[in-house]
C-alpha positions as CSV (number, residue, x, y, z in Angstrom):
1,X,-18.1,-7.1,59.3
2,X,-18.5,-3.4,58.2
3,X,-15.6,-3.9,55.5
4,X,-17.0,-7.1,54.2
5,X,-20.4,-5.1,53.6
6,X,-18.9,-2.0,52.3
7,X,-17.0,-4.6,49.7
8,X,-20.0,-6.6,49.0
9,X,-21.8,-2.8,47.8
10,X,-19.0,-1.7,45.9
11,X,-18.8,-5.7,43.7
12,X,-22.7,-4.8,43.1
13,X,-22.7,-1.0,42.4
14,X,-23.4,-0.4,39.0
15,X,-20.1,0.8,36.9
16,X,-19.2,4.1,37.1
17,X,-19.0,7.2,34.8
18,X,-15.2,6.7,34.1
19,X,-16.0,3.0,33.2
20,X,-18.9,3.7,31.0
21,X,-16.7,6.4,29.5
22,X,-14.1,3.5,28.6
23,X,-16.3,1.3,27.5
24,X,-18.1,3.6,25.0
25,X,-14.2,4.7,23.7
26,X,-13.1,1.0,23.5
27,X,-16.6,0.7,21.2
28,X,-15.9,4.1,19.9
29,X,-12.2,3.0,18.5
30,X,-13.4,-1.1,17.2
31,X,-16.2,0.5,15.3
32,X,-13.9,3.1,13.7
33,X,-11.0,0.2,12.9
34,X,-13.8,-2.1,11.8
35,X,-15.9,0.2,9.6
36,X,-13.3,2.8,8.3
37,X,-11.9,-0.1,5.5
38,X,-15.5,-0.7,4.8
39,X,-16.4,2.9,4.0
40,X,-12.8,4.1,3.0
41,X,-12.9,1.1,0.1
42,X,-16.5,1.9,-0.8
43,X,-15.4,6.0,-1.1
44,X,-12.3,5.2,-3.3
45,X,-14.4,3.0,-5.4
46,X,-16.6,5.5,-6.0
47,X,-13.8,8.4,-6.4
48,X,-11.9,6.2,-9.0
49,X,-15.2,5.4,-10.8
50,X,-15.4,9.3,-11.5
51,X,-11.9,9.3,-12.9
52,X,-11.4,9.9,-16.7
53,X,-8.4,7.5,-17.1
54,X,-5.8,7.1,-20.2
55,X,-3.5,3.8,-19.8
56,X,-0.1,4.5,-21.9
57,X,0.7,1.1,-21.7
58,X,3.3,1.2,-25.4
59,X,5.2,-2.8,-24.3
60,X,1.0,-3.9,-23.9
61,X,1.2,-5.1,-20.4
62,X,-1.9,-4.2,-19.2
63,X,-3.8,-5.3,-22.5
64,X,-1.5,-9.1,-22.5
65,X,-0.3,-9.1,-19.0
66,X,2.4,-11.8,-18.7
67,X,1.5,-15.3,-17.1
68,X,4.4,-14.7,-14.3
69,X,3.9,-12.5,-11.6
70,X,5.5,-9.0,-11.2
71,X,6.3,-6.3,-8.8
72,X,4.5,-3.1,-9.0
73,X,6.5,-0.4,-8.4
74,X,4.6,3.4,-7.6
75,X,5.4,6.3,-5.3
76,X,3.7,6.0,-2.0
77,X,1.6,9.4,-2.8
78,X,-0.1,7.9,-5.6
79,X,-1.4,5.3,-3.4
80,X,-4.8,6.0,-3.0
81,X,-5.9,4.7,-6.1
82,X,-4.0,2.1,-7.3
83,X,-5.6,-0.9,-5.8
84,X,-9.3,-0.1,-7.4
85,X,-7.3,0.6,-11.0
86,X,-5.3,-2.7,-10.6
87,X,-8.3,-5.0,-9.6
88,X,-10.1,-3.1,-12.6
89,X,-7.5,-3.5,-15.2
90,X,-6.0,-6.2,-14.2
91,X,-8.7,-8.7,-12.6
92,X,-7.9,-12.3,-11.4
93,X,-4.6,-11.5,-10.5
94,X,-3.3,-11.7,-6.8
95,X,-1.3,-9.2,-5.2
96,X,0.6,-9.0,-1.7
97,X,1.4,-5.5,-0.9
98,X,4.2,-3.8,1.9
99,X,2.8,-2.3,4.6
100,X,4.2,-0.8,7.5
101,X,3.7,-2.6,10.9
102,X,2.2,1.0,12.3
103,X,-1.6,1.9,13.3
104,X,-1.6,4.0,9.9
105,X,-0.4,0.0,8.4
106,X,-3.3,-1.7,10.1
107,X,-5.5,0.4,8.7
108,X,-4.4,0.3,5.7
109,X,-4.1,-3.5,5.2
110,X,-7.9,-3.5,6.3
111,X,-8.5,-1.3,3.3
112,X,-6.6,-3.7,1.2
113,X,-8.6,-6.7,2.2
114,X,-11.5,-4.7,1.2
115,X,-9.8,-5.4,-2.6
116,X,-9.5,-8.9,-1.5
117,X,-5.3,-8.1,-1.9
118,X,-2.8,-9.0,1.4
119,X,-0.8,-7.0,3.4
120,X,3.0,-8.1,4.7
121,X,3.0,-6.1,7.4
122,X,7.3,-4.7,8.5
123,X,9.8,-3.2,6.5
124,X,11.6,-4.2,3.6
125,X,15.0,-2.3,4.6
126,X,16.0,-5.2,6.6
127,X,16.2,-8.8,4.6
128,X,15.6,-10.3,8.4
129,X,12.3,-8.1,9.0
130,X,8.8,-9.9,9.3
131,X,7.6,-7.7,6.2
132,X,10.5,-8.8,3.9
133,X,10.2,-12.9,4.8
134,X,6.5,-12.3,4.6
135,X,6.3,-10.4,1.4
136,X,9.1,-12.9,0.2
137,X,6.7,-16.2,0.7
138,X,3.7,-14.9,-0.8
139,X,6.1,-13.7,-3.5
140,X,7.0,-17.1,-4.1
141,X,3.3,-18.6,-4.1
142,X,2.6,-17.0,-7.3
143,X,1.2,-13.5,-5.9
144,X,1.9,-9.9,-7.3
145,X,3.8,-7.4,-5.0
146,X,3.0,-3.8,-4.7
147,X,6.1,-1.7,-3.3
148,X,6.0,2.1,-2.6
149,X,10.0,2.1,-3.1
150,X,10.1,5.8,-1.2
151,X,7.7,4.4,1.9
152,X,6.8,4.1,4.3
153,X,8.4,7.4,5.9
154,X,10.2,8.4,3.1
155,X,11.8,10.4,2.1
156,X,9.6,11.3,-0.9
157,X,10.7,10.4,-4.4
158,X,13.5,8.9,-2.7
159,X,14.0,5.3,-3.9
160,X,14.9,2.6,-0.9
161,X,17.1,-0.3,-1.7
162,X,13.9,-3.1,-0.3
163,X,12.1,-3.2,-3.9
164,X,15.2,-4.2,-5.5
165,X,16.1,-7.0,-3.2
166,X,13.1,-8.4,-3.3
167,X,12.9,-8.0,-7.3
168,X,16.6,-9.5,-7.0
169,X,15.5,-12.8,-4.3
170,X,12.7,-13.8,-6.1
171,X,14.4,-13.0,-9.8
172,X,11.1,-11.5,-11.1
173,X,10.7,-8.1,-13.2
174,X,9.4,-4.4,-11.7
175,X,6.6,-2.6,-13.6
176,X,7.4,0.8,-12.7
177,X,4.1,2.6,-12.9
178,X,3.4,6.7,-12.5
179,X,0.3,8.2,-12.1
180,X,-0.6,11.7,-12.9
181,X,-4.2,13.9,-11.9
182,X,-5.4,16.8,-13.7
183,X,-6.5,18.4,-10.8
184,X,-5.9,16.9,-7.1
185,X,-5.9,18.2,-3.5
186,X,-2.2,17.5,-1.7
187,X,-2.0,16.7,2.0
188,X,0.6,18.2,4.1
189,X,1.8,14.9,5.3
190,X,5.7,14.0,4.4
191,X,4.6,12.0,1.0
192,X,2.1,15.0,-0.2
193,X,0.0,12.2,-0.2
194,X,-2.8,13.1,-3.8
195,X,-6.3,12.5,-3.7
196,X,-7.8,13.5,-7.1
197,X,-10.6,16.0,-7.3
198,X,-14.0,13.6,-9.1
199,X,-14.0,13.5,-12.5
200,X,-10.3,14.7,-13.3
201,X,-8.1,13.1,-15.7
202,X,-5.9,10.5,-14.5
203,X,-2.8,9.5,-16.9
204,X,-1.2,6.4,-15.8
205,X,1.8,4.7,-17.6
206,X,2.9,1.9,-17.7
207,X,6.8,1.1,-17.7
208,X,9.0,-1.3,-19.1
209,X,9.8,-4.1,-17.1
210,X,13.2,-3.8,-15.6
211,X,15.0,-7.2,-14.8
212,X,17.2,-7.5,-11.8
213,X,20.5,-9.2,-12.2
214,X,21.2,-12.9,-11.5
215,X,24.1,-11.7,-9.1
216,X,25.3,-9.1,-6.4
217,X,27.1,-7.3,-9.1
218,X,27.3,-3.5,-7.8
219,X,27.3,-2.1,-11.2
220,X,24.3,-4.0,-12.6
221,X,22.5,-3.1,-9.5
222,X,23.2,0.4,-9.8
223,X,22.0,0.2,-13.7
224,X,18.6,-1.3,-12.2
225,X,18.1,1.3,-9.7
226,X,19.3,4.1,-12.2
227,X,16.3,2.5,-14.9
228,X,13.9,2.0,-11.5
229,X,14.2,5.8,-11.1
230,X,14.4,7.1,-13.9
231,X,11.0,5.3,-15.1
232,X,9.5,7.1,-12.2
233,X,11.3,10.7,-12.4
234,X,7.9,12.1,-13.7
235,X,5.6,11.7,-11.0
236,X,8.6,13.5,-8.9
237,X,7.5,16.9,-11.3
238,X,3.6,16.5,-11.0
């Protein structure tokens, strides 16, 4: 009898420190993964609307964008702004971007949404990963594709072989696209990830479109990747 009451106490005692403590850090953590997009998109929008851009776009792709779809290719450290410029100079368009299936990828597909764009969340090194079939199907709907060919560990400026197969799979061009800042503050993260300082110049240019070839020829690949990098060799200097 003395155990059952001693139970029956402890089922009706309030909860404790240590499980208030958890509850207020489970809140703590959905507020922060629910409200950091929110706030993150809102900041970059505002960032980017400070910018002082110039588009050298010389093949007019930005100014008569072409009815199919294409795949955006930009180093991952340039990142930051590219989904406000390509909703703003490109609008109606829909775009399905790689992300890593990491915490850092979840957050940053919730800051995608907030551009109304898609995340395929894996990697695009493996042609059986989730991320590659995903990004793959969308592909084929009609969608854009965003690819940071040096992500998402890197290493920097170094170009993976994912944004080719997928440009190769699907048979559709890559925009390479670079992205300079006057002035910028550098994180010490592996990418040296660049956030522009407000109201710095921002240069973006816009590439020729690089086709990939109809077969696995190793030569014609290599001449594709050779165009891919050299297209984005001057953001590697900036």
């Amino acid at each position: 009898m003395s155990s059952d009451r001693e139970s029956n106490r402890t089922r009706s005692a309030p909860p404790g420190r240590q499980d208030l403590g958890a509850w207020f850090t489970a809140r703590r953590r959905s507020l922060r993964r629910n409200l950091s997009p929110v706030l993150g998109a809102l900041l970059i929008r505002r960032l980017t609307g400070t910018l002082r851009p110039t588009i050298e776009d010389p093949q007019g792709i930005v100014s008569r964008p072409p009815r199919e779809p294409l795949i955006f290719a930009f180093w991952h450290n340039r990142l930051l702004v590219m989904p406000a410029l390509y909703s703003r100079h490109l609008p109606g368009r829909k775009l399905v971007a790689l992300v890593s299936a990491s915490n850092d990828g979840e957050v940053l597909a919730r800051l995608l949404a907030q551009f109304g764009f898609e995340a395929a969340r894996g990697s695009s090194s493996r042609r059986g990963s989730l991320g590659f079939r995903t990004i793959l199907r969308l592909g084929r709907e009609g969608r854009d594709i965003a690819v940071t060919p040096d992500g998402p560990r890197g290493p920097r400026y170094q170009l993976q072989d994912g944004v080719l197969q997928v440009a190769q799979l699907l048979q559709r061009p890559v925009l390479p696209i670079t992205c300079r800042f006057s002035r910028k503050w550098e994180l010490r993260s592996w990418d040296r990830f660049q956030i522009p300082y407000p109201f710095s110049r921002c240069t973006i240019h816009v590439g020729s479109l690089i086709t990939p070839p109809r077969d696995d020829s190793p030569s014609e690949l290599a001449a594709c990747r050779d165009a891919l990098e050299e297209a984005l060799r001057p953001d590697t200097q900036s």
